[in-house]
N, C-alpha and C positions, 0 to 999 in steps of 0.2 A: 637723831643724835646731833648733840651742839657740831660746830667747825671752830677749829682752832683758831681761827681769825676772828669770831664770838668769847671766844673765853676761852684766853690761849690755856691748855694745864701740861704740867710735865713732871717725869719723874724721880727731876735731880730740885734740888733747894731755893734753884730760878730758872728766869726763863731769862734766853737772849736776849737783846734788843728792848726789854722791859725795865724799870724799874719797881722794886717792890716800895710801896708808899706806905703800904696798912698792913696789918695781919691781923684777922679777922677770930680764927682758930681754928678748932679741928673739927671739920668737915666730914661725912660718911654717906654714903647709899648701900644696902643691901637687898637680897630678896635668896630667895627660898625656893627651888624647885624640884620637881619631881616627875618622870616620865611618865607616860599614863600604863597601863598593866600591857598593852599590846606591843609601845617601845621596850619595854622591857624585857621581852622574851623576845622579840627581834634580835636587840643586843645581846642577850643571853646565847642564841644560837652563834651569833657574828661573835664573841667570843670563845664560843667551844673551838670554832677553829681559826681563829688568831687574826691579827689585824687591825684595821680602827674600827671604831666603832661609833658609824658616821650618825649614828641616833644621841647618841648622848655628847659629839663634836657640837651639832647644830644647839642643844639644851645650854652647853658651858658657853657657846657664844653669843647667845640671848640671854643669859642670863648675865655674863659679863657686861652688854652693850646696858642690862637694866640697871644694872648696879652701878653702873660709872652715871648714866644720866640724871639714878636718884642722885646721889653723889654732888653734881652739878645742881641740880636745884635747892640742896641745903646747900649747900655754898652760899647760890645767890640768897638767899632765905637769911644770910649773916652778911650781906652787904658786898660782897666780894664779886672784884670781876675775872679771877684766876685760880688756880690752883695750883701748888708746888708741894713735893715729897710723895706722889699718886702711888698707891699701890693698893694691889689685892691680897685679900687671904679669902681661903675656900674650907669648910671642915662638914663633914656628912654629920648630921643630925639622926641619920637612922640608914639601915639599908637604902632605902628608896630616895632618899632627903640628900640636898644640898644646899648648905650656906654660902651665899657669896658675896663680899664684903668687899667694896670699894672704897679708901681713904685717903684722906690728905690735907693740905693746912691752907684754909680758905685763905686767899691775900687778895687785895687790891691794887693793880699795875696800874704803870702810864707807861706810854710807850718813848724809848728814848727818841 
């Protein structure tokens, strides 16, 4: 995963201490997963009786951390060394399926 000191990105229209110089445009990563048939009835059971359900916590957090990284490399892929307006969306595809959608609007900073 980048470090903010690499390519600062954030969820508001700028970033502190940055100027924005370019806007590149709009930027995305996404990916797609699905737990294999054994998480599944893990979780299946860890919901019968209530609680997290630490199988499919670990899936949305890898797949979040892949969506933001793709995300970061179209970015740079549009010339851009930041990102502003970051957010996600998620929508299940099928029982088993989820989308998850990292976005935002490639910019180029200099630092003030």
């Amino acid at each position: 995963m980048v470090s903010i000191e690499e390519f600062p990105i954030a969820t508001t229209n700028d970033i502190p201490g940055y100027e924005i110089i370019e806007t590149k445009g709009f930027a995305y990563g996404l990916t797609v997963r699905s737990r294999g048939a054994g998480g599944q009835i893990t979780a299946g059971v860890r919901s019968f009786f209530g609680g997290e359900i630490k199988e499919y916590v670990q899936v949305m957090e890898e797949s979040r951390n892949d969506a933001l990284d793709r995300l970061v490399s179209h970015a740079k892929e549009l010339g851009a060394n930041a990102l502003i307006g970051v957010r996600y969306d998620s929508d299940n595809i099928s029982d088993i399926m989820q989308e998850i959608l990292a976005y935002g609007t490639a910019v180029v900073v200099e630092k003030k």
